[in-house]
C-alpha positions as CSV (number, residue, x, y, z in Angstrom):
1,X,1.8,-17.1,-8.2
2,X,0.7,-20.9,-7.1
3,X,2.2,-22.0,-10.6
4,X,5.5,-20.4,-10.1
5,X,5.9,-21.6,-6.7
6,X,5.4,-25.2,-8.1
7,X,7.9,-24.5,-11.0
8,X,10.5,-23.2,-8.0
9,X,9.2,-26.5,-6.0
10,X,10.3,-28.5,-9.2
11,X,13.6,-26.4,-10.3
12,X,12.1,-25.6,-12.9
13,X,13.8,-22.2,-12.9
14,X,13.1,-20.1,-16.0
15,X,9.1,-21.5,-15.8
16,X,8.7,-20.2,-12.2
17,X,10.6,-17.3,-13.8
18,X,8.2,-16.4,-16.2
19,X,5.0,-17.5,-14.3
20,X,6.2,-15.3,-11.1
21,X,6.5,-12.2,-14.1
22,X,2.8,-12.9,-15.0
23,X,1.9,-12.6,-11.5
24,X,3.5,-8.8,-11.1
25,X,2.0,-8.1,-14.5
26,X,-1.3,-9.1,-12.8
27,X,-0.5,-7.2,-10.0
28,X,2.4,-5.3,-9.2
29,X,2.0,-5.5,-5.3
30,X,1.5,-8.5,-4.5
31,X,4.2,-9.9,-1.4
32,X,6.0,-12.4,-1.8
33,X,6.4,-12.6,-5.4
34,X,9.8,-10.9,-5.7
35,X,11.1,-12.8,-2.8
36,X,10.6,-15.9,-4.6
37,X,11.8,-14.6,-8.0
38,X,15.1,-14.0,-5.6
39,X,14.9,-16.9,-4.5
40,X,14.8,-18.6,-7.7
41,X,18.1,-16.2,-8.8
42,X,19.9,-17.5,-5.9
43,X,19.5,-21.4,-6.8
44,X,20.4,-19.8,-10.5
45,X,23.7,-19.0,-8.3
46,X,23.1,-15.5,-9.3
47,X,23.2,-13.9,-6.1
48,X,23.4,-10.3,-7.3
49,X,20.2,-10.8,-9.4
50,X,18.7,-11.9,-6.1
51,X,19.6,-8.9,-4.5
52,X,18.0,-6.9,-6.7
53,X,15.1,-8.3,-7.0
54,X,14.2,-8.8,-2.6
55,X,15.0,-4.9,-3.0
56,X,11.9,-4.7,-4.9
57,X,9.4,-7.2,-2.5
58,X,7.3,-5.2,-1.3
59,X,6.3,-6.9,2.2
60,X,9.0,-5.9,4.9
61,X,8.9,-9.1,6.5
62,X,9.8,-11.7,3.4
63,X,11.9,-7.9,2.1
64,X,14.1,-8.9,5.1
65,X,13.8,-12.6,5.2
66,X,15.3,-12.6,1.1
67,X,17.4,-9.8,1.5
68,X,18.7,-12.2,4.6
69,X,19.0,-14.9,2.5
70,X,20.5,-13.3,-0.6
71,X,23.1,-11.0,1.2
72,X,24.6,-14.6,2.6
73,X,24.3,-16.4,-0.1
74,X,26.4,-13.3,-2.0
75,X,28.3,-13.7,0.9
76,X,27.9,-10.1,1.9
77,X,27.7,-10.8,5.4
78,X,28.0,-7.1,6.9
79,X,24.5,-6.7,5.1
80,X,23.5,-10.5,6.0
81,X,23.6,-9.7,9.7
82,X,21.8,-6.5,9.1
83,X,18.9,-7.6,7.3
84,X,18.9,-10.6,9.7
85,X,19.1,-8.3,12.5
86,X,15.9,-6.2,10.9
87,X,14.0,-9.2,10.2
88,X,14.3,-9.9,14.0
89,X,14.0,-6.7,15.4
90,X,10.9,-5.6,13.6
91,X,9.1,-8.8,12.5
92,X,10.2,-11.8,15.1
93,X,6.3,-12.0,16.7
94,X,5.6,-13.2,13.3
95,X,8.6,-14.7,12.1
96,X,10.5,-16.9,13.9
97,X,10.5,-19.7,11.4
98,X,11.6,-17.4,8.9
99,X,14.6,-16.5,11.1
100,X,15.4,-20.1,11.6
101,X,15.5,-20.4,8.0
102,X,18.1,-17.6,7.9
103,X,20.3,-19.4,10.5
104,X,20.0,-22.6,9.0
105,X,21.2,-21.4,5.6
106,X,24.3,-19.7,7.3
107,X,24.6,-22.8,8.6
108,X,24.9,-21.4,12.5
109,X,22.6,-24.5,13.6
110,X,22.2,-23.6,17.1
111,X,20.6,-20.4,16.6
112,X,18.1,-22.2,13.5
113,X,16.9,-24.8,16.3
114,X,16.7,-22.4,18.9
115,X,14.6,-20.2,16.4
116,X,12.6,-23.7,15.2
117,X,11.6,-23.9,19.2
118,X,10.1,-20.6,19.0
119,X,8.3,-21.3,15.8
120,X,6.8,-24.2,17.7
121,X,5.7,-22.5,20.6
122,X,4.6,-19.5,18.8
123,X,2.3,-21.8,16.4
124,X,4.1,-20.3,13.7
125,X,2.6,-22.0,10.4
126,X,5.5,-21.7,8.5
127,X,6.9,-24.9,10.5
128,X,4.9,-27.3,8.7
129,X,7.3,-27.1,5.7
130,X,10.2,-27.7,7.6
131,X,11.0,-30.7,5.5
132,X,10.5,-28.6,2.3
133,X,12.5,-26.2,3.6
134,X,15.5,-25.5,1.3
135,X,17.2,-23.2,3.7
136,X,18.0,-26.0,6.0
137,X,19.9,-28.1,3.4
138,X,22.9,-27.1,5.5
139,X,21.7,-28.6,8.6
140,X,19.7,-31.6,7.0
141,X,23.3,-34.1,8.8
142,X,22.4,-32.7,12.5
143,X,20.7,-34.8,14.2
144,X,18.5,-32.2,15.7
145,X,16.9,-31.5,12.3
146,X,15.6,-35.6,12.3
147,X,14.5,-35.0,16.0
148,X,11.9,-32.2,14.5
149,X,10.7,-33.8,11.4
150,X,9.7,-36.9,13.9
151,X,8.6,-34.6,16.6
152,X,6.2,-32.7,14.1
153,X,5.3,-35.9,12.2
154,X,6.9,-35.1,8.7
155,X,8.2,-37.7,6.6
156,X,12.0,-37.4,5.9
């Protein structure tokens, strides 16, 4: 899974592709590794294939967080809202810089920073790759998003 999360890091699409298919081949359980295979459909700019394949990630929490994320990039934006709406309903003690991710992507940047304080007070580790972040390319011009990478000492 580490090598096709590197390959996905890189854009190096249909390597993270195949290593991710190794990884369910390995074992068929494992979270998080259809969420990043959807993840790597959407960047594809195959948003249906993304779909399908956070439909089969089998952790609720990064089910949501892709389906989230897939749904609004398909621009599907009844079912957007209610995986969103899921995601913080039943996992927002644990997810809150998950949820900023969503918000960010949708480009409603109040609601990503107001999510990013959260993630801060809640010691959410997910905060430490704000500046990897790809779901926050839309909000990478607001000032705001500077303000965090210098308040949490990441290199922009």
């Amino acid at each position: 899974m580490s090598e096709g999360i590197l390959y996905f890091d890189l854009d190096k699409y249909e390597q993270a592709l195949a290593s991710m298919s190794k990884a369910l081949e390995l074992s068929p359980q494992r979270e998080r590794v259809h969420m990043f295979r959807g993840m790597v459909f959407m960047l594809m700019g195959k948003p249906g294939q993304a779909i399908e394949e956070m439909r089969l990630e089998p952790g609720p929490q990064w089910r949501c967080f892709g389906l989230a994320l897939a749904y609004s990039t398909a621009r599907r934006d009844k079912e957007a809202d209610a995986a969103l709406a899921e995601l913080i309903d039943k996992h927002r003690s644990y997810s809150q810089f998950q949820i900023a991710e969503v918000y960010a992507w949708r480009g409603q940047a109040d609601q990503a920073f107001a999510w990013l304080d959260e993630a801060v007070r809640a010691y959410d580790p997910g905060i430490t790759g704000l500046y990897m972040s790809r779901w926050f390319g839309p909000l990478k011009s607001d000032p705001r998003y500077v303000s965090y990478l210098k308040k949490l000492n990441q290199d922009f």
